[in-house]
TIKOL-579075 format. One line per 3 residues: their letters; for each residue x, y, z of N, C-alpha, C. Coordinates in Angstrom, 2 decimals, decimal comma. Example, Ala and Ser with C-alpha at 12.3 -4.5 7.8 and 13.67 -1.06 7.14 Angstrom:
2
AS> 13,19/-5,69/7,80/12,30/-4,50/7,80/13,20/-3,30/7,80 ~ 12,85/-2,25/7,08/13,67/-1,06/7,14/12,90/0,03/7,87
***
This chain:
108
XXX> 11,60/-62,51/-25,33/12,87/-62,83/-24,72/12,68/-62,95/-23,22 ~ 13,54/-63,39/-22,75/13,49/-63,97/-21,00/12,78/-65,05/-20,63 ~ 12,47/-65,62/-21,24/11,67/-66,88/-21,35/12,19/-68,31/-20,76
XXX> 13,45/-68,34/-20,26/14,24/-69,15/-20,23/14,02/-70,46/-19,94 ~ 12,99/-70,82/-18,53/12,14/-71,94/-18,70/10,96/-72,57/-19,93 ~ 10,91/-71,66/-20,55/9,88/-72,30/-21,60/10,38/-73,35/-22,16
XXX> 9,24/-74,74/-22,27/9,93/-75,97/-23,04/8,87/-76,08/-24,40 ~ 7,76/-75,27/-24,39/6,78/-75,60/-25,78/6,81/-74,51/-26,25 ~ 6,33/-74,51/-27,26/6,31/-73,58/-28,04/4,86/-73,51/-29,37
XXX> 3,95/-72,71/-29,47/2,72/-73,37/-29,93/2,84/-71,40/-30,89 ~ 2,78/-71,53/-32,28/2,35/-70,55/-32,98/1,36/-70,96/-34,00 ~ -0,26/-70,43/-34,25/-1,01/-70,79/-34,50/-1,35/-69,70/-35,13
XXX> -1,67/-69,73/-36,75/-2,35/-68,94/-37,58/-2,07/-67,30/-37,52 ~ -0,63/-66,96/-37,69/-0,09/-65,90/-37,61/0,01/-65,57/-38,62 ~ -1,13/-65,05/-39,37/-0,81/-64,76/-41,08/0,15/-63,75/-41,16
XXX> 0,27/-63,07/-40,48/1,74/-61,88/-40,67/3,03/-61,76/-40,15 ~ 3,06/-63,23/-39,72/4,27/-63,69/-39,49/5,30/-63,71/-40,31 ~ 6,56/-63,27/-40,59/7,66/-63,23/-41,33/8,63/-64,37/-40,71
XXX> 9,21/-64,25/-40,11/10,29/-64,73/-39,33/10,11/-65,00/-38,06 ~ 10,99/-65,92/-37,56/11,12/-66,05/-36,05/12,61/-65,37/-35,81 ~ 12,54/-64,90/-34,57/13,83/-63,98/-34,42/14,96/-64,72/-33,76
XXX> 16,10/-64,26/-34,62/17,16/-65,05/-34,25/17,44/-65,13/-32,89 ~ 17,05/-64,52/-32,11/17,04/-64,95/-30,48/16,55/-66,12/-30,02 ~ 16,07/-66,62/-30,75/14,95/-68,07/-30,40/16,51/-68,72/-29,77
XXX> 17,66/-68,26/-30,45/18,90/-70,07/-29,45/18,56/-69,16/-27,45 ~ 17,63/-68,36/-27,26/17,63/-67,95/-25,93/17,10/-68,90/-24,99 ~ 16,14/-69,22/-25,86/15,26/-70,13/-25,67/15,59/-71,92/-25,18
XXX> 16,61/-71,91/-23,91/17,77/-72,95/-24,18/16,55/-73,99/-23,57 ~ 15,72/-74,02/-23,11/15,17/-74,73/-22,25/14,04/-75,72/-23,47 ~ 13,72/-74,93/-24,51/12,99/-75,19/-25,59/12,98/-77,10/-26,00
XXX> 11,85/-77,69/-25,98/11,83/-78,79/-26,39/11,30/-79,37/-27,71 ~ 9,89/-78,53/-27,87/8,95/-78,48/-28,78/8,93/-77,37/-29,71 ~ 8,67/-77,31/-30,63/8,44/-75,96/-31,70/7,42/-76,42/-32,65
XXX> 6,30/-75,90/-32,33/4,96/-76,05/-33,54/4,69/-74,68/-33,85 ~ 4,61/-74,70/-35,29/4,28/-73,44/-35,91/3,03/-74,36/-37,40 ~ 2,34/-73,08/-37,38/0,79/-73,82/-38,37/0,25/-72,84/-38,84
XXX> 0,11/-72,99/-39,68/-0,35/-71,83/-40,81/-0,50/-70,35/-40,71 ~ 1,40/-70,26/-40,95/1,57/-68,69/-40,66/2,04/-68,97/-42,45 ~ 1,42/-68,35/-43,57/1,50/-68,56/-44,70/2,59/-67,39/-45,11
XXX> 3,13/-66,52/-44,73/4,05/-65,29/-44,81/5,57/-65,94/-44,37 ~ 5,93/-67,17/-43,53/6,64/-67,19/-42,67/7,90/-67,31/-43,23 ~ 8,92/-67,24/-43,46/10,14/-67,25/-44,27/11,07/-68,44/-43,43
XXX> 12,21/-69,61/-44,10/12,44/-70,52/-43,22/13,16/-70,24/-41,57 ~ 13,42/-71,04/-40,68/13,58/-70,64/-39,62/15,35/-70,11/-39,73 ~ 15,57/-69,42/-38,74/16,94/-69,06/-38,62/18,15/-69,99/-37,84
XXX> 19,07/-69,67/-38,37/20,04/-70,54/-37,88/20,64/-71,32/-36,68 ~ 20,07/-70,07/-36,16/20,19/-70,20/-34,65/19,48/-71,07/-34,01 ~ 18,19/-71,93/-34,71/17,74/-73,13/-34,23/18,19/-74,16/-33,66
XXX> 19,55/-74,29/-34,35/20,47/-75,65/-34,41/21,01/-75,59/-32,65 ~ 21,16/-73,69/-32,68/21,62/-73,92/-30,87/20,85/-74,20/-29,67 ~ 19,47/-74,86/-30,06/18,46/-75,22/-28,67/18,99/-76,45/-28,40
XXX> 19,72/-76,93/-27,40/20,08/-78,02/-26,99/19,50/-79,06/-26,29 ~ 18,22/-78,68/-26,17/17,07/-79,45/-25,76/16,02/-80,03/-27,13 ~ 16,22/-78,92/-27,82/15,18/-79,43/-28,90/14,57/-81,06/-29,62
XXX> 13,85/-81,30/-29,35/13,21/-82,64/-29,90/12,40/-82,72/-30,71 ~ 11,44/-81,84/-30,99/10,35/-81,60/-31,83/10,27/-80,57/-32,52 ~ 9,63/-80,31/-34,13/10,38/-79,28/-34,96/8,91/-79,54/-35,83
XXX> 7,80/-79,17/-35,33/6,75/-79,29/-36,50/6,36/-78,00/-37,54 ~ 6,04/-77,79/-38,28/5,59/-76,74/-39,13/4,97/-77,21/-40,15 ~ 3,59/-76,75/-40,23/2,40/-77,11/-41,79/2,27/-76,28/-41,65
XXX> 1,62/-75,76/-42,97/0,59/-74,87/-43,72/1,73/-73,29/-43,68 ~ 3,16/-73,73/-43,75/3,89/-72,57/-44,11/4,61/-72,97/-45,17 ~ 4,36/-72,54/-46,27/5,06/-72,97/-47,96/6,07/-72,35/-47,86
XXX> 6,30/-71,06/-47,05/7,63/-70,19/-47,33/8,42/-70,73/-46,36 ~ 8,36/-71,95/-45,77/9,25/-71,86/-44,64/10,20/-72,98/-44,99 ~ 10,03/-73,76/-45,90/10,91/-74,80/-46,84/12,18/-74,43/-46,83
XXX> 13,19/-75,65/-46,18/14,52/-74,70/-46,68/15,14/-76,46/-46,76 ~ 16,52/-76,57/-47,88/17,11/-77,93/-48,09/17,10/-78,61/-46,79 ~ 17,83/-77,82/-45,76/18,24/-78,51/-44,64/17,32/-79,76/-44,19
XXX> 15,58/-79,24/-44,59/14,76/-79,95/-43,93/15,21/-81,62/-44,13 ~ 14,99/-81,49/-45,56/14,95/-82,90/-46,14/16,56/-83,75/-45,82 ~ 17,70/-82,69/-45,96/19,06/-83,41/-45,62/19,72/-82,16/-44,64
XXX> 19,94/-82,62/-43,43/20,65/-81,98/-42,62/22,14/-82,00/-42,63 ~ 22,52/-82,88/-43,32/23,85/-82,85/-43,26/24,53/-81,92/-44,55 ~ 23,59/-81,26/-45,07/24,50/-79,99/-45,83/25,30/-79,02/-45,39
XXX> 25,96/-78,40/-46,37/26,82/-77,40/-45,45/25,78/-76,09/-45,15 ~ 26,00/-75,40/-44,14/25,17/-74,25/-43,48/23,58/-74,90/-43,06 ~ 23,44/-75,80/-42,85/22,54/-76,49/-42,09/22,78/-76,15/-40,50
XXX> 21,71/-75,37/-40,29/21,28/-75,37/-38,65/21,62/-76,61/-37,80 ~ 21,10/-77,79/-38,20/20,86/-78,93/-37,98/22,07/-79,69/-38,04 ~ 23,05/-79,21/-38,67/23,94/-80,27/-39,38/24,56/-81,20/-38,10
XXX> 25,39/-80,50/-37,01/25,81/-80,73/-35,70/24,49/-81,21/-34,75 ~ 23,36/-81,22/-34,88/22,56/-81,91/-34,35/22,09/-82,95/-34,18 ~ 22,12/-83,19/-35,80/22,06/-84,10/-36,54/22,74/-85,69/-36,28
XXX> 24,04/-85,11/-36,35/24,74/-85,99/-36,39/24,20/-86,32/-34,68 ~ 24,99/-85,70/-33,68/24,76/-85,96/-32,61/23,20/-86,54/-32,02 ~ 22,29/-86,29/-32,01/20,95/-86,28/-31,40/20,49/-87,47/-32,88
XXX> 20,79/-88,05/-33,63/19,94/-88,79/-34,58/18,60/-88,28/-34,98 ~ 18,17/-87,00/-35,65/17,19/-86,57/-36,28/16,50/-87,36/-37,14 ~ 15,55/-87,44/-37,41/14,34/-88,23/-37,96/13,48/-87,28/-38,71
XXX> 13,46/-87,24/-39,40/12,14/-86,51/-40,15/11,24/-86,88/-41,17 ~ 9,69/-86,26/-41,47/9,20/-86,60/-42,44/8,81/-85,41/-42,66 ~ 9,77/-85,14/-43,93/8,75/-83,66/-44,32/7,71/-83,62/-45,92
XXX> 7,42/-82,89/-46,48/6,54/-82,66/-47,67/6,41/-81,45/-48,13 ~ 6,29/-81,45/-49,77/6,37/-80,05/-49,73/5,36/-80,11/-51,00 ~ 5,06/-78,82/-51,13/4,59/-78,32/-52,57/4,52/-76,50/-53,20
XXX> 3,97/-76,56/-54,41/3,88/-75,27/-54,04/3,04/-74,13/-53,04 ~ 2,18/-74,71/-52,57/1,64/-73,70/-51,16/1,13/-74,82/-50,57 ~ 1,82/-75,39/-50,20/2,02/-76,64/-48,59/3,69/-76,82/-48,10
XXX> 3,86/-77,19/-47,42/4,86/-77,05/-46,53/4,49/-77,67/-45,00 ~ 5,14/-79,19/-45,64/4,95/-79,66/-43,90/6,21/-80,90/-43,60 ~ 6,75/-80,42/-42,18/7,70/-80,96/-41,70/7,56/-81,24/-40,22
XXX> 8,62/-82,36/-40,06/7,97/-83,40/-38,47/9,31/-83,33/-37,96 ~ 10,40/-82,88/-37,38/11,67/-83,49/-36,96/11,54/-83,68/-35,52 ~ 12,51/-84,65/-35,27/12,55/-85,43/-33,84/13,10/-86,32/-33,88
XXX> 14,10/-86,37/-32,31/14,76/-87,21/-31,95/14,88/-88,52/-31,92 ~ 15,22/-89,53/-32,58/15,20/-90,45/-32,29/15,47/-91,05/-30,96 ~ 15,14/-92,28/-30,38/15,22/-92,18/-28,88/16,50/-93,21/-28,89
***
């Protein structure tokens, strides 16, 4: 926490990673979010949807981190849903049973 200028964000092979903490909307400055093979990681929290900078939303090699929203943001309780609409999200995600990979970003 206090991070407030940070615009990247790089998590790399955190096998005991659970979660990211719902504090991440602190993070207002946030542009990028790469996360990669934290295989424990559970999907992200809600509070994603409040980075108002956010453009980039990558995550492979986390199977647990799959959640509907990825594939359709416009569900109800979608992080994303209000983002969505607003910012034109783009994604390509993929899934399986132990793969998990997703690309979101802004359309320009």
């Amino acid at each position: 926490q206090g991070l407030l200028s940070l615009q990247t964000l790089k998590i790399y092979g955190c096998e005991g990673l659970k979660e990211i903490p719902e504090w991440i909307d602190g993070f207002t400055s946030l542009r990028n979010l790469f996360i990669y093979n934290c295989p424990k990681l559970m999907p992200l929290p809600k509070q994603i949807g409040n980075l108002p900078n956010l453009e980039t939303i990558q995550i492979r090699g986390c199977p647990g981190a799959f959640a509907e929203w990825w594939e359709d943001p416009t569900i109800p309780d979608s992080p994303l849903k209000h983002v969505a609409a607003e910012m034109r999200w783009e994604s390509r995600c993929s899934s399986s049973r132990d793969y998990f990979s997703c690309y979101k970003y802004r359309k320009a």
